[in-house]
C-alpha positions as CSV (number, residue, x, y, z in Angstrom):
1,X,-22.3,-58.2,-93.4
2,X,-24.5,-56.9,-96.4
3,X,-24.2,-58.0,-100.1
4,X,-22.5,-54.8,-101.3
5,X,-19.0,-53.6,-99.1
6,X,-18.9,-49.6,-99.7
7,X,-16.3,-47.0,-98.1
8,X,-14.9,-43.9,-98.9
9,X,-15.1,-42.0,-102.2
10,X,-11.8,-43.2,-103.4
11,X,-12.5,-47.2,-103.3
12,X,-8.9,-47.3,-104.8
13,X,-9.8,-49.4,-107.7
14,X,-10.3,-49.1,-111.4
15,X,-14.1,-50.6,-111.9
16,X,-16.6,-48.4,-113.3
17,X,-20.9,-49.6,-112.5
18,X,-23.1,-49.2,-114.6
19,X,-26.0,-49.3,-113.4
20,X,-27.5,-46.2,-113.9
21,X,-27.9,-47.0,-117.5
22,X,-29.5,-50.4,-117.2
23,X,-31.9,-48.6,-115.0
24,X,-33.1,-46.6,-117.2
25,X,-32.8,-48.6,-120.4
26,X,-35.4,-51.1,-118.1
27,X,-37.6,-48.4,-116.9
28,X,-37.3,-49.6,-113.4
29,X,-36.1,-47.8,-110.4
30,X,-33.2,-48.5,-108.0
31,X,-36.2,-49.1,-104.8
32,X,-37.8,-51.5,-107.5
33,X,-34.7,-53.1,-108.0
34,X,-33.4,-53.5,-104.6
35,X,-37.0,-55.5,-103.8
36,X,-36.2,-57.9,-106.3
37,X,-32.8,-58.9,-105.7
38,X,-32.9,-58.6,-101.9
39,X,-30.4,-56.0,-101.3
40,X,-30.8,-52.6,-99.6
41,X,-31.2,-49.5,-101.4
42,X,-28.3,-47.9,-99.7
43,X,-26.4,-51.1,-100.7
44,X,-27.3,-50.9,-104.5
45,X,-26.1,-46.8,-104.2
46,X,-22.5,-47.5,-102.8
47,X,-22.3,-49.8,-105.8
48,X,-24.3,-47.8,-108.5
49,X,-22.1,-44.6,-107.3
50,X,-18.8,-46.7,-107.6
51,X,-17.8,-46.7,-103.8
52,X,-18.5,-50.6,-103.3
53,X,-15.5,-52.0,-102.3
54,X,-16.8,-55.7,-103.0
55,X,-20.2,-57.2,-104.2
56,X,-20.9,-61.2,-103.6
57,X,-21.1,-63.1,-106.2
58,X,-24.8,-64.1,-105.1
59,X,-25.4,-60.7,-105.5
60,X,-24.0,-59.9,-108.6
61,X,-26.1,-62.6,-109.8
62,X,-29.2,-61.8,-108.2
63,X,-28.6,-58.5,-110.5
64,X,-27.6,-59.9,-113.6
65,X,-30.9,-62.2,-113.6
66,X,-33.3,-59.2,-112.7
67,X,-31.8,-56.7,-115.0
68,X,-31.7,-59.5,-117.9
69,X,-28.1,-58.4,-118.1
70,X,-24.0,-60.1,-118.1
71,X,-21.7,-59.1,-115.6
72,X,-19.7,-57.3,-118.1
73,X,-22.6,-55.1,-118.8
74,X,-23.3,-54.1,-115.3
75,X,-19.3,-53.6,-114.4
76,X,-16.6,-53.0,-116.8
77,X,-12.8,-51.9,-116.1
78,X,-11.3,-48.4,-116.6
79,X,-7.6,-48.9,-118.1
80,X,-4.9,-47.1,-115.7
81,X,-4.1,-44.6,-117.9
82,X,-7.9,-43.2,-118.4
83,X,-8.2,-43.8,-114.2
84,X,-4.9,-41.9,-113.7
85,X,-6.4,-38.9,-116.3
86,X,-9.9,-38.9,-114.9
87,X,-12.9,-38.5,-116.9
88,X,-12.7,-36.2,-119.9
Protein backbone atom coordinates (compact mmCIF):
# COMPACT_ATOMS: atom_id res chain seq x y z
CA UNK A 1 0.00 0.00 0.00
CA UNK A 2 1.93 3.32 -0.90
CA UNK A 3 2.17 6.54 1.37
CA UNK A 4 -0.34 8.57 -0.74
CA UNK A 5 -4.10 6.74 -1.62
CA UNK A 6 -5.16 8.53 -5.02
CA UNK A 7 -8.45 7.68 -7.28
CA UNK A 8 -10.55 9.33 -9.43
CA UNK A 9 -10.79 12.98 -10.21
CA UNK A 10 -13.53 13.64 -7.91
CA UNK A 11 -11.90 12.37 -4.46
CA UNK A 12 -15.27 13.61 -2.95
CA UNK A 13 -13.65 15.83 -0.43
CA UNK A 14 -13.14 19.47 0.35
CA UNK A 15 -9.05 19.60 0.81
CA UNK A 16 -7.13 21.75 -1.44
CA UNK A 17 -2.75 20.70 -1.67
CA UNK A 18 -0.56 22.98 -1.99
CA UNK A 19 2.19 21.92 -3.06
CA UNK A 20 2.85 23.33 -6.18
CA UNK A 21 3.56 26.57 -4.46
CA UNK A 22 6.03 25.37 -1.85
CA UNK A 23 7.70 23.91 -4.79
CA UNK A 24 8.45 26.65 -6.24
CA UNK A 25 8.80 29.03 -3.40
CA UNK A 26 11.88 26.23 -2.48
CA UNK A 27 13.30 25.95 -5.86
CA UNK A 28 13.10 22.27 -5.78
CA UNK A 29 11.39 19.92 -7.95
CA UNK A 30 8.63 17.25 -7.29
CA UNK A 31 11.57 14.18 -8.54
CA UNK A 32 13.88 16.05 -5.96
CA UNK A 33 11.33 15.92 -3.50
CA UNK A 34 10.02 12.48 -3.81
CA UNK A 35 13.93 11.29 -3.15
CA UNK A 36 13.94 12.98 -0.05
CA UNK A 37 10.89 11.97 1.57
CA UNK A 38 10.73 8.38 0.16
CA UNK A 39 7.60 8.55 -1.72
CA UNK A 40 7.08 7.98 -5.52
CA UNK A 41 6.67 10.60 -7.93
CA UNK A 42 3.45 9.33 -9.08
CA UNK A 43 2.49 9.30 -5.37
CA UNK A 44 3.42 12.99 -4.65
CA UNK A 45 1.22 13.91 -8.14
CA UNK A 46 -2.16 12.22 -6.94
CA UNK A 47 -1.58 14.32 -3.92
CA UNK A 48 -0.12 17.60 -5.43
CA UNK A 49 -3.08 17.35 -8.24
CA UNK A 50 -5.74 16.86 -5.25
CA UNK A 51 -6.86 13.26 -6.15
CA UNK A 52 -5.21 11.56 -2.90
CA UNK A 53 -7.75 10.10 -1.17
CA UNK A 54 -5.47 9.68 2.10
CA UNK A 55 -1.79 10.51 2.95
CA UNK A 56 -0.09 8.78 6.24
CA UNK A 57 0.77 10.64 8.66
CA UNK A 58 4.53 9.46 8.27
CA UNK A 59 4.23 10.92 5.13
CA UNK A 60 2.84 14.06 5.68
CA UNK A 61 5.66 14.45 8.03
CA UNK A 62 8.32 13.32 5.95
CA UNK A 63 6.93 16.42 3.82
CA UNK A 64 6.49 18.96 6.26
CA UNK A 65 10.31 18.40 7.49
CA UNK A 66 11.73 18.55 3.87
CA UNK A 67 9.74 21.41 2.72
CA UNK A 68 10.52 23.31 6.17
CA UNK A 69 6.81 23.72 6.10
CA UNK A 70 3.34 22.97 8.79
CA UNK A 71 0.72 20.81 7.74
CA UNK A 72 -1.60 23.73 7.37
CA UNK A 73 0.66 25.16 4.84
CA UNK A 74 0.88 22.16 2.65
CA UNK A 75 -3.14 21.33 2.94
CA UNK A 76 -5.82 23.63 3.82
CA UNK A 77 -9.72 23.14 3.63
CA UNK A 78 -12.07 24.60 0.99
CA UNK A 79 -15.50 25.81 2.85
CA UNK A 80 -18.67 23.96 1.24
CA UNK A 81 -19.99 26.76 -0.20
CA UNK A 82 -16.66 27.82 -2.31
CA UNK A 83 -16.37 23.62 -3.15
CA UNK A 84 -20.11 23.57 -4.11
CA UNK A 85 -19.36 27.07 -6.49
CA UNK A 86 -16.06 25.80 -7.84
CA UNK A 87 -13.15 27.99 -8.41
CA UNK A 88 -13.83 31.53 -9.59
Amino acid sequence: MGAVTGGDESAGHAITCHLDELLAARGMTLKELAERVGVTVVNLSVLKNDRAKAVRFSTLSALCAALECQPGDLLSHRPADEERAGPT
